[in-house]
N, C-alpha and C positions, 0 to 999 in steps of 0.2 A: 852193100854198097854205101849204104847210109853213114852205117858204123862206120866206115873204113873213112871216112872223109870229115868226121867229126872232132877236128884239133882245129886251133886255131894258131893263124901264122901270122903275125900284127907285118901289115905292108907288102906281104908278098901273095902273087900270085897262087893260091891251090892247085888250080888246072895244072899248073906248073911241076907241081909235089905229086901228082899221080903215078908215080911209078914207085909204087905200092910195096912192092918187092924191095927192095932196097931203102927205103922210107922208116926211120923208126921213129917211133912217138914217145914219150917221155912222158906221159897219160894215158892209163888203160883208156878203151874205148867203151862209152859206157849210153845206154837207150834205155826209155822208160815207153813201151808201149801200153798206152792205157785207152782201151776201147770199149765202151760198151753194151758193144755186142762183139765178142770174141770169133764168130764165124765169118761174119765183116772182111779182119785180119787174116784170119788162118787160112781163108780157104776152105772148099769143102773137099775133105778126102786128098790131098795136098800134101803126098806122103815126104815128097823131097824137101818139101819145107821144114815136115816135121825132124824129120833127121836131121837138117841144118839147125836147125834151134836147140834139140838133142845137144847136138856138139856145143854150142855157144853157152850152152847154162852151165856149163862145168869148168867157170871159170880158166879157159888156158893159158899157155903163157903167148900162141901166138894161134889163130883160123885161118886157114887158109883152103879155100875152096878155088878148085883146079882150073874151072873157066866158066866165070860167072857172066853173060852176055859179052864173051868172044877175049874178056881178059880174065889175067888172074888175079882174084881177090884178096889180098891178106889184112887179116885185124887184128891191132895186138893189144893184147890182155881183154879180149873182148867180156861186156859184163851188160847182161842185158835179164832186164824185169819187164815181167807184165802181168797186168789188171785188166780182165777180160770178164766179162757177164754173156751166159748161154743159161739156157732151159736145157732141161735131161736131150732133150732129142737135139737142139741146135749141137750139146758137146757131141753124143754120135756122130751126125754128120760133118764135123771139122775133125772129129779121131776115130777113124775107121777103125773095127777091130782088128785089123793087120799090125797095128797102131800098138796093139796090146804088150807086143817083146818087147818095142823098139827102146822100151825107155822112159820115152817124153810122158806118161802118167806118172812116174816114180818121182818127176821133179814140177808135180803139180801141186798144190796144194785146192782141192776142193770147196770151198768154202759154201755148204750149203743151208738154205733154209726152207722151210716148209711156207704155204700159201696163209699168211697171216687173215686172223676173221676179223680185226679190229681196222673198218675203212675211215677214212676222213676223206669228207667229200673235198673238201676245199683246204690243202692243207697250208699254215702259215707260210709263207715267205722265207726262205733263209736269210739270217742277217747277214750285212756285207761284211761285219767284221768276224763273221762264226771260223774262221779259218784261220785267222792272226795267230794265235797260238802255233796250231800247230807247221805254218811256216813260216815263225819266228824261230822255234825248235830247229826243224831242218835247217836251217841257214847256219844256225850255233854250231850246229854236228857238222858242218861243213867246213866251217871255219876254223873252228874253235880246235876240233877232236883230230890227231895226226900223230901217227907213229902204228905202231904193235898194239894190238890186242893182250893183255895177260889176263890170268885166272887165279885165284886165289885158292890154297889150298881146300876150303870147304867147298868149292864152285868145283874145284877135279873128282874131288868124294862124291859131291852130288850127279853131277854128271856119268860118271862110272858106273852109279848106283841102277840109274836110269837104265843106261844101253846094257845092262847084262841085266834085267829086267823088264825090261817090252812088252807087254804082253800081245802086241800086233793088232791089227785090223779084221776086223771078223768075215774078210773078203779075200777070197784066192786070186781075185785081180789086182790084189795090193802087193802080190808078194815081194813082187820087183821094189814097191817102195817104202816097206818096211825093210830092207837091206840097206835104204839111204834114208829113213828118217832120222838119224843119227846126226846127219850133214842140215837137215830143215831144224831139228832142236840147237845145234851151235848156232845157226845164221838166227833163230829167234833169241837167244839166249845175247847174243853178241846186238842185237835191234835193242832189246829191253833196255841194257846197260846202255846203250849210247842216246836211250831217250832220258836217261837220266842224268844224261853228260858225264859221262865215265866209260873210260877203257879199258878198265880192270873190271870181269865177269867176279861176280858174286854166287854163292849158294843160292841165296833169294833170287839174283836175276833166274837162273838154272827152272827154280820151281815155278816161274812166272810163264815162262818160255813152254813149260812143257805142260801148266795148265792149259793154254791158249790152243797149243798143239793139240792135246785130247779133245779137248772141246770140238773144234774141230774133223780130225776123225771119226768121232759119232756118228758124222753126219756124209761122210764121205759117201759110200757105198748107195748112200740116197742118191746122191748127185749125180753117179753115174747109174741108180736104176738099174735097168737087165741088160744096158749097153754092152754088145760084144760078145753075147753070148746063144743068141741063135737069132733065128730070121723072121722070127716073133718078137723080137726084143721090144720095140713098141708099142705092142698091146702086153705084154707079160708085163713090161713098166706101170700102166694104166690099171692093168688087175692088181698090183699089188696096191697101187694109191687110192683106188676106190677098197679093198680090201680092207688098208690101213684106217681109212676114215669111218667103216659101215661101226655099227652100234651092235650086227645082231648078225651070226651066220648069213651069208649069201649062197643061195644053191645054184643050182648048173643053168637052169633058166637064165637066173635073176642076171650072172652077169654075160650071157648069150642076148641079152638084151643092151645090154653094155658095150659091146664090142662086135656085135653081126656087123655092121657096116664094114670092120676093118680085117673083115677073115673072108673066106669063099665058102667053107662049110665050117656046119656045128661039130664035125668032126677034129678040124684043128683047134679048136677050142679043149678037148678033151686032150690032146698033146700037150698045150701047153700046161693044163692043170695038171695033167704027171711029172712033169718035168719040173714044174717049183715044188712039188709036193716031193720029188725026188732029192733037190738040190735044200731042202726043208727051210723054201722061203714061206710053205701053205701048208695047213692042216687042215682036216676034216672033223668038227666037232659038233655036238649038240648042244643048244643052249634054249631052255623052255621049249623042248619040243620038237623046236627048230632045228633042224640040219644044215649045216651047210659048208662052206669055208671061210678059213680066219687066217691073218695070218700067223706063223709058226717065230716064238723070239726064245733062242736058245739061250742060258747062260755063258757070256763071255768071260776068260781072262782079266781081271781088275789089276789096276794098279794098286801098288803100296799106297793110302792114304797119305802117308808122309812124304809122300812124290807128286803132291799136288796140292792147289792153293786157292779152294774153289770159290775163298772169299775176293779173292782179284777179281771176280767176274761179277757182273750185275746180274741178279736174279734172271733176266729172261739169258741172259748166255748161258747159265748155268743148267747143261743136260746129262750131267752126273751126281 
C-alpha cells in the first residue's frame, strides 16, 4: 500500500487517484527499507509476506496483489531494497524453513561477520560530515546518470567468463541462488560503474563486482548456520561456533556441558554429533593425545585468479 501511493501529484488530491486499477504512473514505484533489526520488519515466520516480497524483487512491469485489506492493490514497475541486520537465530525466526523453496534466500544477499575481539570501550563520535561524499554521489547518480545501461565488449568477455565458470557455494541451501547469482553479479557490476559515474559497464567494473560478491559468499552459509535444517538447528549452530573457536579437540563431555541446558537428554546430543559428522560439517580427530571433535573444512571449487581483484579489498575484507 505504501509503494502503491508513492508518486507525487503537484495540486491534486491523492485520495482522489486511488483507484489503483486504472492509475498509471510514469515512475516505477521504488522503497528503501532500511532496519536495523530486520525481524522488526519481516515478521516472525510471516510466510505471506515472504512471497509478496518474492514477487516484488523481481523487478515487474506491473504487482498486483488480489485484495490487500478489502481492495485491490496494484504497483507498477515496483522496485524495492532493503538493509536489515539479524543474528543467525533472529534470520531463522523471520525465515522459517518452509521459507527454504520459496525463493526469497536466492535474492538475499548474506552479509556476514564473525564476533570481532578488538573492543573500544568509548568509541569516537562520528563526524557530521563522514557522509557528504557518499550523498553527494547518490544525488550525481540521480541526476546526472539517465538513459541505458551498455557494456563494452571486454565487460561481455568478462562477464561470460564468469557465469559459465561458478564454482557455487559450498552449501546445498544456496542452490536456488547460485541459479540467480548471475542477476546479483550484473546489479553489482552495473552499482560499481555508476559509482564512478558511468553507464557504460567495463571489464574492471565485471571484476570489482564479483570480488565483492565472493567475498561475500565465504561468509554466507555462516550467516545462516544450521538454520533449516532440523530441530536442533540452534544448538548444532552453537557446536559448530564454539567448535570453530576451540584451540584443541573438544570431547563428548566437554560440549554436553556446553549445551545440557538446551537439550532434554545427553542422548540428543549424540544425534546431533552424527548428523554434522554425517553432513561433514564435524570430524573426529586426535591432537596431543587428545580426542575429540574439530570442525571438518573440505576443499572447495576456486575461482580463476583472473576473475578476481583481491586488491580492491582492504586487507581485513580480504577472506581469500
Amino acid at each position: 500500500m505504501d509503494m502503491a501511493r508513492r508518486t507525487d501529484f503537484d495540486g491534486m488530491d491523492l485520495e482522489a487517484l486511488m483507484d489503483l486499477e486504472t492509475l498509471v504512473l510514469d515512475a516505477p514505484s521504488e522503497v528503501l527499507v532500511a532496519n536495523g533489526e530486520f525481524l522488526d520488519f519481516i515478521g516472525q515466520g510471516n510466510m505471506d509476506f515472504l512471497t509478496a516480497l518474492t514477487n516484488l524483487w523481481d523487478n515487474l512491469d506491473k504487482y498486483e496483489h488480489p485484495k490487500l485489506h478489502g481492495k485491490s492493490v496494484v504497483i507498477d514497475r515496483p522496485t524495492i531494497n532493503i538493509l536489515g541486520g539479524a543474528t543467525v537465530k533472529g534470520l531463522g525466526m523471520a525465515i522459517p524453513p518452509e521459507a527454504l523453496g520459496t525463493g526469497i534466500l536466492s535474492r538475499l544477499l548474506m552479509i556476514h561477520a564473525d564476533m570481532t575481539e578488538h573492543k573500544i570501550t568509548f568509541p569516537a563520535p562520528v563526524k557530521e560530515d563522514a557522509a557528504d561524499q557518499i550523498v553527494d554521489t547518490l544525488q550525481k547518480i540521480r541526476t546526472d546518470l539517465k538513459g541505458a545501461i551498455t557494456r563494452t565488449a571486454g565487460a561481455d568477455a568478462m562477464l561470460d567468463r564468469m557465469y559459465k565458470t561458478d564454482p557455487g557455494v559450498e552449501d546445498n541451501r544456496f542452490s536456488d541462488y547460485s541459479a540467480r547469482r548471475f542477476i546479483h553479479l550484473l546489479k553489482l557490476t552495473i552499482l560499481t560503474a555508476l559509482s564512478e559515474h558511468r553507464t557504460s559497464l567495463t571489464a574492471g567494473d565485471a571484476l570489482k563486482a564479483n570480488t565483492v560478491l565472493h567475498a561475500a559468499e565465504l561468509g554466507m552459509p555462516k550467516a545462516l548456520g544450521e538454520f533449516g535444517k532440523s530441530k536442533y538447528s540452534d544448538v548444532a549452530n552453537s557446536i559448530i561456533d564454539v567448535l570453530t573457536k576451540a584451540h584443541s579437540p573438544m570431547s563428548h563431555s566437554d560440549l554436553w556441558k556446553i549445551v545440557a541446558k538446551d537439550l532434554s537428554d545427553v542422548k540428543e546430543l549424540g544425534i546431533i554429533m552424527k548428523n554434522l559428522m554425517t553432513s561433514d560439517k564435524v570430524q573426529v580427530i586426535t591432537v596431543k593425545n587428545k580426542q575429540g571433535y574439530m570442525p571438518l573444512h573440505r576443499e572447495q571449487k576456486k575461482w580463476d585468479e583472473a576473475l578476481l581483484l583481491p586488491e580492491y579489498l582492504t586487507p581485513e575484507e580480504r577472506t581469500f
